[in-house]
N, C-alpha and C positions, 0 to 999 in steps of 0.2 A: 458523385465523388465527394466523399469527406476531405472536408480542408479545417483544418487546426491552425488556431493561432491564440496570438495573449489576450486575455480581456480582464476588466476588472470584476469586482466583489458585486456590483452591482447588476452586472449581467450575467455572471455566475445568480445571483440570487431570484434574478426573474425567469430562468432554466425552472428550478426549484416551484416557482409560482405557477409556471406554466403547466407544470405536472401535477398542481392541486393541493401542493401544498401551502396552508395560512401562513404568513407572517410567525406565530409563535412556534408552527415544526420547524420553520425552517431557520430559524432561530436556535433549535433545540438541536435542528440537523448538525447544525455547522458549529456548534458550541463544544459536541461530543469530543471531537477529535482535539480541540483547544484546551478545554478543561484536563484532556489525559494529558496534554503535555506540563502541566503544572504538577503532577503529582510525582510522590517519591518513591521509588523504584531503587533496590539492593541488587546489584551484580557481581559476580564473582569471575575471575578469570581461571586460568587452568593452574595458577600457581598459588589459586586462595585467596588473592590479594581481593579484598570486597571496596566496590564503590557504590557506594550510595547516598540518594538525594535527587534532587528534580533535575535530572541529567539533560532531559528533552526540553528545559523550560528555552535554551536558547533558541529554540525553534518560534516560541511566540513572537519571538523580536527578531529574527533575522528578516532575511528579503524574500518574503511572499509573492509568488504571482499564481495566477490563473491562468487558467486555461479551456478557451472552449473551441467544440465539433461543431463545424456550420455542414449541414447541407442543403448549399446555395443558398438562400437568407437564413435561413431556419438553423437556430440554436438546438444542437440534438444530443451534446452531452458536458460535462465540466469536469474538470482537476483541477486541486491545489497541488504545490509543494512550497517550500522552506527551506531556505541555505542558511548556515552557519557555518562556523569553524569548526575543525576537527580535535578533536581532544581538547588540550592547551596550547594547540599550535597556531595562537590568529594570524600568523605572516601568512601561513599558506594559501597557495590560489586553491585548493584543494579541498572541496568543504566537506561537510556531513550534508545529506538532503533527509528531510521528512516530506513523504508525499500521502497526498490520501481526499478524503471526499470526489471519490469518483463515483460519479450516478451521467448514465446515458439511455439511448434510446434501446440498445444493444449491444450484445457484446460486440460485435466488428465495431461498432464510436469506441467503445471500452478502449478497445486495442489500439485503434486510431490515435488517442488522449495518450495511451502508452509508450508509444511508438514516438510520437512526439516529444514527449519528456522526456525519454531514453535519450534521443535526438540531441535536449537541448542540453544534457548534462553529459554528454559522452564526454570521458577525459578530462572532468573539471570536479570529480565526486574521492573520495574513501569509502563512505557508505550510504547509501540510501537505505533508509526507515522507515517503515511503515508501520500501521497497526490494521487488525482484521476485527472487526466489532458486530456481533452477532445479529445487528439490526441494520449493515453493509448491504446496499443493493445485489453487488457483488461476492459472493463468500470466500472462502479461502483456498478449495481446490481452486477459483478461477484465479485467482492472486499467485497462487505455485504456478502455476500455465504461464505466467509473465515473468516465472524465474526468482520469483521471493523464495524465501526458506525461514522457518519456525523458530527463533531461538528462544525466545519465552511464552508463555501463557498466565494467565491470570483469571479467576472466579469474581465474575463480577454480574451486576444484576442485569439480566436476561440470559446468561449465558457465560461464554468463555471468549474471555479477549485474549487475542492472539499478536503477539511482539514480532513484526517481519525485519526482513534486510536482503537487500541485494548489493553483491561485491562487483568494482570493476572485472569486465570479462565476463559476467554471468551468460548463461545459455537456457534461454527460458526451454520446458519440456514441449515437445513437437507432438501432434496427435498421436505420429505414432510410436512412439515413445512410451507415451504414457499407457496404451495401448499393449504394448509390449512388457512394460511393467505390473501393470495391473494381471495380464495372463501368466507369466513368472510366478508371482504371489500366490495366484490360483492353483497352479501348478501345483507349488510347497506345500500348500492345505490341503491340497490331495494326498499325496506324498505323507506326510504326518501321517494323517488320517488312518490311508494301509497300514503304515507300520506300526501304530497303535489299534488296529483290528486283529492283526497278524500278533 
């Protein structure tokens, strides 16, 4: 049975060691997601209104914790997240989260680390944040399966970094859901297809 609980940076980081990676990946691992919160990002709302600037940088200073998957001694997977205030509102109990650096043994730890977090922010969030980074243990359809959704993207080296969020009340998609989506889809490409034969 997987049991989740808090630990620090340091046992997050020998997770990391234990999987083979040196001192400088793991450095590089855990820098990626840091460094993108320092940068400047332009957003616009539905009324035009643009903000921009290092909107995420409060994430480097909020209250950090970890989080690791034991099964029975054995460290088998880790998450961060980051609280801060929401907009300009700092009275609120109500924060912004940034989560991410999730690397496990598999996907059931994945969900486990998820599951927990979901847990430990239920009713105390506005939005959870994330990012999907092309070099993610995880990619991004398994990130949508936990109920994220895409509102930006961005071209950056290896690939395409992907801006997530989950709102309170989310409903992550169910196998067979997705399932069911994905043959719909199929469906319509057929469907095209005749009527553009025809």
């Amino acid at each position: 049975m997987i049991e989740v609980r808090e630990i620090d940076l340091l046992i997050a980081k020998s997770y990391l060691k234990e999987k083979g990676f040196d001192d400088n990946k793991i450095t590089n691992e855990l820098q990626r997601l840091e460094l993108e919160l320092n940068h400047s990002i332009q957003l616009k709302n539905k009324e035009g209104q643009v903000v921009k600037g290092p909107i995420f940088y409060k994430f480097k200073i909020g209250a950090i914790r970890w989080l690791g998957a034991f099964n029975g001694n054995r460290l088998v997977g880790i998450h961060y997240h980051s609280s801060n205030y929401h907009a300009n509102d700092f009275q609120s109990e109500l924060k912004d989260i940034m989560d991410g650096n999730l690397y496990a043994d598999d996907e059931e730890v994945a969900i486990a680390l998820d599951n927990k977090f979901k847990e430990i922010i239920e009713d105390k969030f506005e939005v959870n944040y994330s990012y999907s980074f092309p070099q993610d243990q995880f990619d991004l359809e398994f990130r949508k399966k936990l109920g994220y959704t895409v509102w930006a993207s961005a071209n950056i080296r290896g690939g395409t970094l992907y801006y997530l969020k989950r709102l309170p009340g989310f409903k992550p998609i169910s196998p067979e859901e997705e399932k069911a989506k994905k043959i719909a889809k199929l469906k319509k490409q057929l469907e095209e297809l005749n009527a553009w034969r025809t």
